[in-house]
C-alpha positions as CSV (number, residue, x, y, z in Angstrom):
1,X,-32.8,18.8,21.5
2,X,-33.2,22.5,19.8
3,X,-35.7,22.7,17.1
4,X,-33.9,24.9,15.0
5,X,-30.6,22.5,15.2
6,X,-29.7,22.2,11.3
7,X,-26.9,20.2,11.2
8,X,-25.0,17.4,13.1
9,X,-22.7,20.0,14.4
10,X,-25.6,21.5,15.4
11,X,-26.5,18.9,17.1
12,X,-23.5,18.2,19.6
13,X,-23.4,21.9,20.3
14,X,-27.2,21.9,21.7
15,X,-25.3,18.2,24.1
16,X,-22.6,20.1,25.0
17,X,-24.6,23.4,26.1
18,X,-27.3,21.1,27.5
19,X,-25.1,18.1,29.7
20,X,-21.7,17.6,28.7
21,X,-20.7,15.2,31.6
22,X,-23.7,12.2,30.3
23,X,-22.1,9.5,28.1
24,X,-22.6,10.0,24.0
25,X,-21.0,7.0,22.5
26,X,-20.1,3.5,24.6
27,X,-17.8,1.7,22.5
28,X,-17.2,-1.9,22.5
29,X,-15.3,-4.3,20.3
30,X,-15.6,-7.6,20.8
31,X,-13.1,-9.3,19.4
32,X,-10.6,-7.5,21.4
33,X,-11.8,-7.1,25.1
34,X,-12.2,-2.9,24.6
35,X,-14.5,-0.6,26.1
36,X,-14.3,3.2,25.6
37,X,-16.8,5.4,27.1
38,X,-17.3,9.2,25.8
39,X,-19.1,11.6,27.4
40,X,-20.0,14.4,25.1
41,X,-17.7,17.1,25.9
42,X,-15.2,14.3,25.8
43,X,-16.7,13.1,22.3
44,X,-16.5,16.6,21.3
45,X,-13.2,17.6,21.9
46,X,-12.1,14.8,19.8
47,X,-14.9,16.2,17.2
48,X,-12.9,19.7,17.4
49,X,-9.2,18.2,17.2
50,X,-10.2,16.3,14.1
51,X,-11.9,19.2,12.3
52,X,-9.1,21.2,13.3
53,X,-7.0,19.0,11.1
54,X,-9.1,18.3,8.6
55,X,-9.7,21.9,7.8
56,X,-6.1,23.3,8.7
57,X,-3.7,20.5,8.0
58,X,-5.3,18.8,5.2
59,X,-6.9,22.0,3.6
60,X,-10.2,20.3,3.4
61,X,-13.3,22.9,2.1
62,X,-16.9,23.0,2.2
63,X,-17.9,20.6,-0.1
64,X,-14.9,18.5,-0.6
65,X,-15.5,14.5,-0.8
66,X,-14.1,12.4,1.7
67,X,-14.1,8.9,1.5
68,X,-14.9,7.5,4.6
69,X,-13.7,3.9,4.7
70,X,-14.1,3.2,8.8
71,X,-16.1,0.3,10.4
72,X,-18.5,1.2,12.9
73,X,-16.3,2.5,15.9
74,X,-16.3,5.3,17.8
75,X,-13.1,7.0,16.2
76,X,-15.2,6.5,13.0
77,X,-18.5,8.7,14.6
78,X,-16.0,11.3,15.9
79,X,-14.9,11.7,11.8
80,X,-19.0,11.6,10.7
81,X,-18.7,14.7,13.3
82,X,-15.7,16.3,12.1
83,X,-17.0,16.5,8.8
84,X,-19.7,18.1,9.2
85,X,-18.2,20.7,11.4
86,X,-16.7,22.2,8.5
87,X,-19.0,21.5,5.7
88,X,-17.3,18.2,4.3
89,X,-18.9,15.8,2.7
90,X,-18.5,12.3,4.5
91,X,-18.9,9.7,1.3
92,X,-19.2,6.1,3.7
93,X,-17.4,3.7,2.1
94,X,-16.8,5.6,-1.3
95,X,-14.5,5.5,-4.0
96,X,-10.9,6.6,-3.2
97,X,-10.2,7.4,-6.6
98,X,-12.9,10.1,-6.9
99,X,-12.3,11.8,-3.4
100,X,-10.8,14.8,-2.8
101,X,-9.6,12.8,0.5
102,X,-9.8,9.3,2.3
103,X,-9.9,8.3,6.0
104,X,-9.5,4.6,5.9
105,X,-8.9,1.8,8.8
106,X,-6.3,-0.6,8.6
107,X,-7.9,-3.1,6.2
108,X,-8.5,-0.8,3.4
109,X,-5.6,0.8,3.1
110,X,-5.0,-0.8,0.0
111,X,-7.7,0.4,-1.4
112,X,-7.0,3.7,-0.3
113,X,-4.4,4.4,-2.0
114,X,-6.2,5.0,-5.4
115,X,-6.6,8.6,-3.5
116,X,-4.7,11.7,-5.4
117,X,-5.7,13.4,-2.1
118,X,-4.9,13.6,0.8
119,X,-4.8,10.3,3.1
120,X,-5.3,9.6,6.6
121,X,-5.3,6.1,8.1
122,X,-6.2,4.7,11.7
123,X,-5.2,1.9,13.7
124,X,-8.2,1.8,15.5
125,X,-5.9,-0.3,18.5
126,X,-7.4,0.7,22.0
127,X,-7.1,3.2,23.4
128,X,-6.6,4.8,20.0
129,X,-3.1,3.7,19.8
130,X,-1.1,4.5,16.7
131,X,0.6,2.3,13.9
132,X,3.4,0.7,15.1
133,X,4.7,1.6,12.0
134,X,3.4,4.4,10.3
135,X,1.8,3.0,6.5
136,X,3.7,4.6,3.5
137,X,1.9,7.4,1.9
138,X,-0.9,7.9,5.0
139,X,-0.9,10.4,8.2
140,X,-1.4,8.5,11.3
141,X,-4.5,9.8,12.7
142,X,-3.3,9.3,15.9
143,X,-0.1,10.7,15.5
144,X,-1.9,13.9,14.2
145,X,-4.7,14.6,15.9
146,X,-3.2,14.8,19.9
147,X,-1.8,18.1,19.0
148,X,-4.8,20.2,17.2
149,X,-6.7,22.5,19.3
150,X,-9.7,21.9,21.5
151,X,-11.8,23.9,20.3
152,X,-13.1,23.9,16.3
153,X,-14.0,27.5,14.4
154,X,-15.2,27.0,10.5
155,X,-13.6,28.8,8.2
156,X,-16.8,29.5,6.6
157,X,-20.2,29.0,7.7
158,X,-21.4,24.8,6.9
159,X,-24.8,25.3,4.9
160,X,-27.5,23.3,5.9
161,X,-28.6,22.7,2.6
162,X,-25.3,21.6,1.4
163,X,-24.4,17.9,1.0
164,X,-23.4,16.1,4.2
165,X,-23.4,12.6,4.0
166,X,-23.4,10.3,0.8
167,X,-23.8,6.3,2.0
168,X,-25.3,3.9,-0.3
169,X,-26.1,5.6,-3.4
170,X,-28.2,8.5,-1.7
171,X,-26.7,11.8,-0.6
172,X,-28.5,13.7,2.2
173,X,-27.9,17.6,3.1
174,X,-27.2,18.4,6.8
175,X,-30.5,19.6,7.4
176,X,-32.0,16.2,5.4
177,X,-29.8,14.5,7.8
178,X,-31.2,16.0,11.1
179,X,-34.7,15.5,9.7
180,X,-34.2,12.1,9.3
181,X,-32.2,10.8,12.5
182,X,-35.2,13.0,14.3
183,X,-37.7,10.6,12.5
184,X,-35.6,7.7,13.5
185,X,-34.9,8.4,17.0
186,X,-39.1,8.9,17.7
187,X,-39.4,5.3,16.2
188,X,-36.9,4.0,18.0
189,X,-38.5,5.2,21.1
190,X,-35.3,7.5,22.6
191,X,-36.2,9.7,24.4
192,X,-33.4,12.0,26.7
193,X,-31.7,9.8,28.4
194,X,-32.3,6.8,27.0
195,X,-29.6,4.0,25.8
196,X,-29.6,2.4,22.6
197,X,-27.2,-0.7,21.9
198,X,-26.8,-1.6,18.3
199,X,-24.3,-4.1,16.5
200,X,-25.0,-2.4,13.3
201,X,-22.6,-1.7,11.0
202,X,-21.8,1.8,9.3
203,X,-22.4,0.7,6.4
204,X,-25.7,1.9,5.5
205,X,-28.2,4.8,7.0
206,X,-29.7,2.2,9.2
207,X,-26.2,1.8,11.1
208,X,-24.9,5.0,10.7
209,X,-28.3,6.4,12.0
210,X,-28.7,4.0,15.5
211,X,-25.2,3.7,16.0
212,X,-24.5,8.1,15.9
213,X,-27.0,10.5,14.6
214,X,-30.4,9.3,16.3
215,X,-29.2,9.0,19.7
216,X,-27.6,12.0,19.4
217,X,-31.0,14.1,18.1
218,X,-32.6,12.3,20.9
219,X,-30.3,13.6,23.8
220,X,-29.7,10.2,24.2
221,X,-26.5,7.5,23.8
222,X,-25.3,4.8,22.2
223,X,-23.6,1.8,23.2
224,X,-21.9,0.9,19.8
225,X,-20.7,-2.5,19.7
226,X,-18.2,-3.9,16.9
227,X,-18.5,-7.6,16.5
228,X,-21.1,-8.4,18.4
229,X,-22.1,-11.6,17.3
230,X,-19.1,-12.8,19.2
231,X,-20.9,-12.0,22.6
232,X,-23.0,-15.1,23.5
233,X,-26.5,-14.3,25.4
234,X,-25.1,-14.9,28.7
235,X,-22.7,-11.6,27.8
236,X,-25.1,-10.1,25.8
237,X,-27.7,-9.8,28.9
238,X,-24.5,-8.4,30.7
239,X,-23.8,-5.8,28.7
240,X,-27.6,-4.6,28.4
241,X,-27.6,-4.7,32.6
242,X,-24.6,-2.9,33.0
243,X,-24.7,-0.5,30.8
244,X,-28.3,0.5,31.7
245,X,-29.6,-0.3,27.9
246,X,-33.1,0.7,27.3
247,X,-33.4,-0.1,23.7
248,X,-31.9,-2.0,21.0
249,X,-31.3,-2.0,17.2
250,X,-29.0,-5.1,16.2
């Protein structure tokens, strides 16, 4: 961790200078059987494609209001990532209608569409597999993203006192944002190297917070896990041997 880190993108930069080949995010969803493993300078190429279109393709600025409506998943912590490389504000689960933009998964796309923006949807099928057919009015993320470049360049340099994240009712600034997932990781006792598994959603700070941004102040990872309560104890003590857990916020 680097001390003077001021944002999230600050953040992955000091994991990919530091170790890029340890795992960042270990996704699992348990409803349908997938596991997806990211190391971070795998996690952050897909960081740079996706700021690449956000900031190119869909002419997103600094300060621009996306609505973010993504369960927790590990497409979903690439997009917390991409916004914040180029200044973006990442409003979880906020209104479409008052975005400049809207990212949403297959189950809201409905709601979605009260957008003037732009609009991106996702699949979220393993192996981030794309829409078998293409919803009217939305980019397929997954259709998009595969061709953007690996590497990410801001147009303009992301404040760290600008707003960053907006999730239930409170907006934080990059810089708030570190502060905070700093505090969180040192209760959560990460340290480097450590493994946190959480069944949280992204709903709130809490989930957003042990499923992405304290593990990754921490130089630590995260086995995210969608639907967890559908693991019984016998799998659940599994997954925490296999996957070398260390900690757990569920």
């Amino acid at each position: 961790m680097n001390a003077t880190d001021r944002t999230p993108a600050d953040l992955l930069r000091s994991a990919l200078a530091a170790d890029p080949g340890r795992p960042l995010v270990t996704f699992y969803d348990d409803a349908t059987g997938e596991r997806v493993e990211l190391s971070v300078a795998t996690f952050a190429n897909w960081v740079a494609k996706t700021a690449n279109l956000l900031q190119g393709d869909l002419a997103a600025e600094p300060g621009d209001r996306l609505a973010l409506l993504l369960p927790a998943h590990w497409q979903s912590a690439v997009w917390l990532l991409a916004c914040s490389s180029v200044g973006v504000v990442a409003d979880v689960q906020g209104d479409p209608a008052g975005a400049d933009l809207v990212v949403s998964g297959p189950d809201t796309l409905d709601r979605a569409r009260s957008c003037r923006g732009e609009r991106v949807a996702l699949a979220l099928r393993p192996l981030g597999g794309r829409f078998p057919r293409p919803p009217e009015g939305f980019a397929d993320y997954a259709v998009e993203v595969p061709g953007q470049g690996d590497r990410f360049a801001p147009f303009a340099p992301v404040d760290p006192d600008g707003p960053a994240l907006a999730v239930g009712g409170v907006t934080l600034t990059a810089s708030q944002l570190v502060a905070r997932a700093r505090e969180d990781a040192a209760e959560l006792g990460l340290l480097p190297g450590s493994r946190l598994l959480t069944g949280r959603t992204y709903d709130d700070w809490a989930g957003l917070s042990a499923g992405l941004f304290a593990p990754l102040a921490a130089d630590a990872s995260v086995v995210l896990c969608r639907h967890l309560g559908q693991l019984d104890e016998d799998g659940l003590a599994a997954r925490i041997e296999s996957e070398r857990v260390t900690g757990r916020a569920v």
